[in-house]
C-alpha positions in Angstrom: 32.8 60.5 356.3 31.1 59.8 359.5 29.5 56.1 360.1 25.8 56.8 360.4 26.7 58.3 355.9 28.7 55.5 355.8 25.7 53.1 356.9 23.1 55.2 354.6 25.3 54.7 351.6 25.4 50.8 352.6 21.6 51.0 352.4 21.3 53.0 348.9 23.7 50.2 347.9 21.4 47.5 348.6 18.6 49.3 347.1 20.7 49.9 344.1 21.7 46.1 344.0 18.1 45.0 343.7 17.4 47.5 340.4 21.0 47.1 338.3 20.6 44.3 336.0 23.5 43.0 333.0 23.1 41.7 330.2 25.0 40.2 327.8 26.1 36.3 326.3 27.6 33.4 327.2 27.6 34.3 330.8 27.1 31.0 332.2 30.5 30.7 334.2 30.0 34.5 335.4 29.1 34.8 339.4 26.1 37.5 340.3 28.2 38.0 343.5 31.2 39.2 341.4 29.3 41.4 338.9 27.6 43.0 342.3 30.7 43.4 344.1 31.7 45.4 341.3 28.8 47.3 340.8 28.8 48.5 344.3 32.1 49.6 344.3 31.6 51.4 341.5 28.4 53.2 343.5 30.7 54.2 346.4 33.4 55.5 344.4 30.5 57.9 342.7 29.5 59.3 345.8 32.8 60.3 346.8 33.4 62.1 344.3 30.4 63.7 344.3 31.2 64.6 348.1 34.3 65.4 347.3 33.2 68.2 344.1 30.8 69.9 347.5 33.9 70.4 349.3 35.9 71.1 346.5 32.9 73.8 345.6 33.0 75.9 349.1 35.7 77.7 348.5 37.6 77.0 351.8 39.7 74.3 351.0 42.4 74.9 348.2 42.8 71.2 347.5 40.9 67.9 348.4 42.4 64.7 348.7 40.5 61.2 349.2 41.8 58.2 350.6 40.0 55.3 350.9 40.6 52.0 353.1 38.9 48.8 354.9 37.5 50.5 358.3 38.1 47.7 361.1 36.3 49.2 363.9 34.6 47.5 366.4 31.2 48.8 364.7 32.7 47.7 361.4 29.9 46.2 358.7 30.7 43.1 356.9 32.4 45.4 353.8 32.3 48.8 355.5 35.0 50.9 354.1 36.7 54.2 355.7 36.9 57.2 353.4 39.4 60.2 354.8 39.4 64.0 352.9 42.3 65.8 353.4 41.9 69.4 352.7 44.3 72.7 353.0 42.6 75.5 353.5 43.2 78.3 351.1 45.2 81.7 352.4 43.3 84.5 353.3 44.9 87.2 351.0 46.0 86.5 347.1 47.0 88.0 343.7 46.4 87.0 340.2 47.4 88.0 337.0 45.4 87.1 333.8 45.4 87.3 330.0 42.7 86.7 327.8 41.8 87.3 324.1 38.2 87.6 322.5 35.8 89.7 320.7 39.2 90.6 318.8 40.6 92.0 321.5 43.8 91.4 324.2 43.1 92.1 327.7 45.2 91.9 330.7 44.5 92.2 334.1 45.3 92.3 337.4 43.8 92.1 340.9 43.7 91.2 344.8 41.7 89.1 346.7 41.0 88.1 350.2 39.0 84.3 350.7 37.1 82.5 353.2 36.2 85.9 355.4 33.9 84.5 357.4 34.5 81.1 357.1 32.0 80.7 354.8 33.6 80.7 351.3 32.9 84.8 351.4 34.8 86.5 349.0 35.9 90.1 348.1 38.2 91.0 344.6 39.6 94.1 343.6 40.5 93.6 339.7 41.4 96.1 336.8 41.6 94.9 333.1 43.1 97.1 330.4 42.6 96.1 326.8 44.3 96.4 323.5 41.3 98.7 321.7 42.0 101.2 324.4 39.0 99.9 326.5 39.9 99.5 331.0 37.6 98.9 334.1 37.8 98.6 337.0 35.8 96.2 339.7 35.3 95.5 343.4 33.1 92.4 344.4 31.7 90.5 347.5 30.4 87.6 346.7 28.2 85.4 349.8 27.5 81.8 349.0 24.8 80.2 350.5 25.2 76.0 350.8 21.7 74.7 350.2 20.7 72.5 347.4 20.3 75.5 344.8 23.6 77.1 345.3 22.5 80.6 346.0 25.5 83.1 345.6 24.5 86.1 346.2 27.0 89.3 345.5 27.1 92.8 345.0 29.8 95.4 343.1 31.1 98.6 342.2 32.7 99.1 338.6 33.6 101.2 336.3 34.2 100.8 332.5 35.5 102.7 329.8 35.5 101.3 326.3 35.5 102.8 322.7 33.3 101.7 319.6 35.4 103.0 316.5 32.9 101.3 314.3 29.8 103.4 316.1 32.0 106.7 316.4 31.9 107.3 320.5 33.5 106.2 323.8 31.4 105.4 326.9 32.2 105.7 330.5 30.3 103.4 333.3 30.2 104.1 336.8 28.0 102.3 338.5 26.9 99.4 341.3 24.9 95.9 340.8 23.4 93.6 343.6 23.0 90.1 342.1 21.1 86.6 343.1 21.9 83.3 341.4 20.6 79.9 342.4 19.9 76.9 340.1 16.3 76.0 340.2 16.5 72.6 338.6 19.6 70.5 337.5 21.2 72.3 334.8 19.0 75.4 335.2 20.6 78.3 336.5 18.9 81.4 336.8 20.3 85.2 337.8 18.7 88.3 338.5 20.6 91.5 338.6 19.8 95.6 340.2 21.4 97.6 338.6 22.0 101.6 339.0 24.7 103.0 336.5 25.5 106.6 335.0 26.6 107.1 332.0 28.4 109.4 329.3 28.4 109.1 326.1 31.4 111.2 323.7 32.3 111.6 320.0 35.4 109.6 319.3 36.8 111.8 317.0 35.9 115.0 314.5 34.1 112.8 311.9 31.6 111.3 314.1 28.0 111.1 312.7 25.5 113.9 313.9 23.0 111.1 314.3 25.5 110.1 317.3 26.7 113.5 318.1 23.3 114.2 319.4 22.8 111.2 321.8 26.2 112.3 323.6 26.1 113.2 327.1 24.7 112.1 330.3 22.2 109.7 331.2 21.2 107.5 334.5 19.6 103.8 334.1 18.3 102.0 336.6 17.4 98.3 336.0 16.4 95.2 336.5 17.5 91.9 334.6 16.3 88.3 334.7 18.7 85.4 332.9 17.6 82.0 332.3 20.1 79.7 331.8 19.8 76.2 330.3 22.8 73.9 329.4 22.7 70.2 328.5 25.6 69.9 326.5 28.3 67.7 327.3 31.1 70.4 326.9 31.5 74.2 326.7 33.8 74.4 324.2 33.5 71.7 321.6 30.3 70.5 322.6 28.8 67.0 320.5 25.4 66.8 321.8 23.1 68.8 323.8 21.5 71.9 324.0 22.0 75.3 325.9 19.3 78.0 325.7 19.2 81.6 327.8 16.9 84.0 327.4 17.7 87.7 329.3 14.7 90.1 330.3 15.6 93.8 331.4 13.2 96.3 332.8 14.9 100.0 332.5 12.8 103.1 334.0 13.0 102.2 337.6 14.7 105.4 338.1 16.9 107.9 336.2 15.6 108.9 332.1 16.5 106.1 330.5 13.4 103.3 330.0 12.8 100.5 328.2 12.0 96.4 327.8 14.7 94.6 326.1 14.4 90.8 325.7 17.1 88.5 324.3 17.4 84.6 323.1 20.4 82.7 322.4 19.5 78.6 321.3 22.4 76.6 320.0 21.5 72.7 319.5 24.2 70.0 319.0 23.7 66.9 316.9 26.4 64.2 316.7 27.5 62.4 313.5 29.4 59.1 312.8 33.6 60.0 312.8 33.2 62.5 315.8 31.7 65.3 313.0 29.1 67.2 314.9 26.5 69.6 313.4 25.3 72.6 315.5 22.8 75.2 315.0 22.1 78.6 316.3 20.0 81.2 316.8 19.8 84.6 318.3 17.4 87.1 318.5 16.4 90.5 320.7 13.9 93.0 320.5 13.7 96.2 322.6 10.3 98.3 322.9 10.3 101.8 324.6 8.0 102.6 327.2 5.2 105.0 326.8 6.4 108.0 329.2 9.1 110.7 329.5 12.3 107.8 329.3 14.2 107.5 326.8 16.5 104.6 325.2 20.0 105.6 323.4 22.7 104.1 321.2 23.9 102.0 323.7 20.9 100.4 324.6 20.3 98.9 320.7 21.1 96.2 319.4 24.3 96.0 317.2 25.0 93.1 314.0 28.0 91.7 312.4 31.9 90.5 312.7 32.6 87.2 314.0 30.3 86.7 316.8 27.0 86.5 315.3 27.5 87.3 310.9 30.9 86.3 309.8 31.5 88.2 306.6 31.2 91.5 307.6 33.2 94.2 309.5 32.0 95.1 313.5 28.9 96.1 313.7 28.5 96.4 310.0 25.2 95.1 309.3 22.4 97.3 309.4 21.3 101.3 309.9 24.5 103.8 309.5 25.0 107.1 308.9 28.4 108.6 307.9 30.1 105.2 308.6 28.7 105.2 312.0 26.6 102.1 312.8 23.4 103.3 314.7 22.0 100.0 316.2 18.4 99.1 316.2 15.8 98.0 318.0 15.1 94.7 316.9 17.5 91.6 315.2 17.9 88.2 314.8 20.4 85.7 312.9 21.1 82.4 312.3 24.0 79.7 312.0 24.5 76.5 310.8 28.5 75.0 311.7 30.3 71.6 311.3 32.7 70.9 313.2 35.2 67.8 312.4 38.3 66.4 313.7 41.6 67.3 312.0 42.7 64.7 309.5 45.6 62.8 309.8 45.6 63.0 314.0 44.6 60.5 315.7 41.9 61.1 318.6 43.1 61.6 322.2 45.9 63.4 321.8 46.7 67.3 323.0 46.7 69.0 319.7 43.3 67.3 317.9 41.2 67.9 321.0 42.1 71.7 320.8 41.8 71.8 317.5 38.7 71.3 315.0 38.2 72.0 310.8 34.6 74.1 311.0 32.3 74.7 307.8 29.5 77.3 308.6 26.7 79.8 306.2 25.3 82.7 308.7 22.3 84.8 308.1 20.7 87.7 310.0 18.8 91.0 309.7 18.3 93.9 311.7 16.1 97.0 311.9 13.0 98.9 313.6 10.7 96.4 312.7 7.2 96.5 313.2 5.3 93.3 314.7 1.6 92.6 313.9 0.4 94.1 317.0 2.8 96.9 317.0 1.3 97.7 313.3 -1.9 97.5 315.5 -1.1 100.1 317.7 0.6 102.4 315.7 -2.4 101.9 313.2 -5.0 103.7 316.8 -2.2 105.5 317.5 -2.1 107.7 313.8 -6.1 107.5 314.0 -5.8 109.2 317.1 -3.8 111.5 315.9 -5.9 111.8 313.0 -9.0 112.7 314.8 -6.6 114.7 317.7 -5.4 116.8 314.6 -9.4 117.4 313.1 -10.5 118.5 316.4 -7.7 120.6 316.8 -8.7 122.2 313.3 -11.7 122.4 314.1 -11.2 124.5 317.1 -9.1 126.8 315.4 -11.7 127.1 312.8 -14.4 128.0 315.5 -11.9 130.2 317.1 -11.5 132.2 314.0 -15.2 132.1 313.5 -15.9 133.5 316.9 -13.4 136.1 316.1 -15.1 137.2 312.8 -18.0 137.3 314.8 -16.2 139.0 317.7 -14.4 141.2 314.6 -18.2 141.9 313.0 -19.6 142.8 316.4 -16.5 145.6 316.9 -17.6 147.0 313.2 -21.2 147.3 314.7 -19.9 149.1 317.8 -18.0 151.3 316.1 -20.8 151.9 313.3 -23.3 152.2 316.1 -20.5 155.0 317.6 -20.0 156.4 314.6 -24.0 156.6 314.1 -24.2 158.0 317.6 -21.9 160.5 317.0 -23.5 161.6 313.4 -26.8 161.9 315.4 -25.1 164.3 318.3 -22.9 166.1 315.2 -26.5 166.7 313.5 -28.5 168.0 316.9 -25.9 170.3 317.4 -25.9 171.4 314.0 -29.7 171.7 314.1 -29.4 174.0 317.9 -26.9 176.1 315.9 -29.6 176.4 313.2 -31.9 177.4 315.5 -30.0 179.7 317.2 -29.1 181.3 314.5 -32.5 181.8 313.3 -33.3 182.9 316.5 -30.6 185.4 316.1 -31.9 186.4 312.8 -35.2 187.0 314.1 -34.2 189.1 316.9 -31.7 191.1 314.3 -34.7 191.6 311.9 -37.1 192.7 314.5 -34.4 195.5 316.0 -33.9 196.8 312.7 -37.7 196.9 312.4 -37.7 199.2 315.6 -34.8 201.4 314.3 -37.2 202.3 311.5 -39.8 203.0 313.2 -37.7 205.4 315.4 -36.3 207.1 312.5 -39.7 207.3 310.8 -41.0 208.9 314.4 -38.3 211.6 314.4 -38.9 212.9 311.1 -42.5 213.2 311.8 -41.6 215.3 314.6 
């Protein structure tokens, strides 16, 4: 620490002196100057640590040491002090080898990585995880921190996943690439938002797989955007006493690709402490995904799933709500609720290794799931069937008028053909009548030769 932070700190000191106050009894033979002393040590020792989580928080340095002395410079104040961080940086290249267990599920993994690339904490990983349910991915990430006051990482990656869902009856396969931005925008307020391109492909698991999934297997492209909002006031992560954490996740699918939708999630867990370190917490989660009105299209994978340990205890995977053949289907909206107590173990002292890993818990769960329909939803589907409605009348009545305007166009070929048929009677009957009268003509002209002939004969005889 360089002297001109030395002599600000001296200054926040003395500001801090004039605001700290104690009070207590029978503090007659106590000094002020003793109880400030005290007090502004204490303040000193604060900030180094605080400067020493920054450095520790770079990821440069692999460990950070403090060591704190009198400084007797010739500029020295009247109780300046000299504070010296020793750091080692970290190597350039590494390995690492993990185990983990959750969701019911073992996973191992594996992986290299290569620190501090251009001397700014920049990081790349390489890491593949295989797990005991038969599920494996793969990842590659960079990862740029930014040192300002709202931590900005920013970090991009390539991955692909393959996991099986015996309870849903397929196996998916992810291959795909995410560019994310994080940054805390207020203490204890993180927020994260994610682009994300992935393809996927969706497979029966095995012959007895429901035809309601069978026919949502194949290919499919997604392109989205998330938004997380992160809130965390607890006091611990694990076994937390008091506080509250809240996040709420927003995605937007249909930037590209066929699959569309707006998905929004909520996850609220409050912590309320009780006399003999029992603790009561309560949770609540919920999600709702609507599809979006054009040619996309949402699939198993993007619905929500209920039961087993994680949200309803009680029930198998994935075992609350729509199913068809013993296939769970998802849905498109859910929500459940928890109420746990946690308690020390009896009999153990607090403070020691095994109670602070260990708690008794006592907890009822509830929860639903299903394609409900909200008020305004109701609303809309309500327009939506009068429009169909009145789409389907005027359709009828079209088709009516078109068979109308046939009969009409059907009458006015009848009176065509009549009026042919007349026609033709009229030209049949003229010709009949020309045939009369040639005929009688014929006659005539046969009546008045045989008239002659007579005559003739009559003539001869006279003669």
């Amino acid at each position: 620490m360089d002297l001109q932070a030395l002599k600000r700190s001296e200054a926040d000191e003395r500001e801090i002196k004039t605001r700290l106050r104690v009070i207590g009894e029978n503090l007659a033979r106590v000094r002020d100057e003793a109880i400030q002393a005290k007090l502004r040590m204490a303040q000193v020792i604060m900030r180094i640590h605080e400067a020493r989580n920054r450095l520790s928080g770079l990821g440069c340095f692999k460990d950070v040491a403090v060591f704190i002395d009198t400084y007797k410079g010739p500029d020295a104040l009247a109780h300046g002090i000299e504070v010296t961080f020793e750091v080692r940086e970290v190597s350039l290249a590494g390995a690492k080898l993990n185990t983990s267990v959750g969701n019911n599920e073992g996973t191992v993994a594996t992986g290299g990585v290569l620190r501090n690339l251009l001397g700014r904490g920049e990081e790349a990983t390489a890491e593949y995880s295989h797990g005991t349910k038969r599920t494996s991915s793969f990842h590659t990430t960079f990862t740029k921190p930014f040192h300002n006051d709202a931590t900005t990482v920013l970090s991009s990656s390539v991955y692909q996943e393959a996991s099986e869902l015996p309870w849903a009856g397929y196996k998916e396969m992810d291959r795909g690439m995410l560019l994310s931005l994080a940054f805390n925008s207020a203490p204890q307020v993180q927020q994260k938002l994610v682009l994300e391109g992935v393809w996927r492909h969706l497979s029966c698991l095995s012959r007895s797989t429901a035809f309601a999934v069978r026919e949502q297997a194949g290919h499919s492209l997604k392109a989205a955007l998330r938004h997380t909002l992160i809130v965390d006031r607890r006091d611990d992560t694990i076994f937390p006493s008091d506080g509250v954490a809240f996040t709420l996740k927003n995605e937007l699918a249909g930037l590209g690709g066929d699959i569309g939708f707006l998905k929004n999630e909520l996850d609220l867990q409050v912590n309320v402490p009780l006399p003999k370190d029992v603790v009561i917490q309560g949770s609540l989660v919920a999600g709702h995904l609507l599809p979006l009105r054009n040619n996309k299209t949402h699939c198993i994978v993007d619905r929500f799933l209920l039961g087993g340990p994680m949200n309803i205890r009680g029930f198998e995977m994935c075992g609350v709500g729509p199913h068809s053949d013993g296939c769970a289907l998802g849905a498109d909206m859910y929500w459940a609720a928890a109420l746990h107590t946690y308690s020390p173990l009896p009999l153990l002292g607090r403070g020691g290794s095994i109670s602070d890993k260990f708690r008794l818990h006592a907890f009822v769960n509830t929860g639903n799931i299903g394609d409900f329909v909200l008020r305004g939803q109701e609303k809309c589907q309500d327009g939506q069937e009068k429009g169909q409605e009145k789409g389907q009348d005027g359709q009828e009545k079209g088709q009516d008028g078109q068979e109308k305007g046939q009969r009409r166009s059907g009458c006015q070929e009848k009176g065509q053909e009549k009026g042919q048929d007349g026609q033709r009677s009229v030209r049949m009957v003229r010709r009949r009548v020309r045939c009369q009268e040639k005929c009688r003509r014929r006659s005539g002209c046969q009546e008045r030769s045989g008239e002659v002939r007579m005559v003739r004969r009559k003539v001869r005889r006279r003669v």
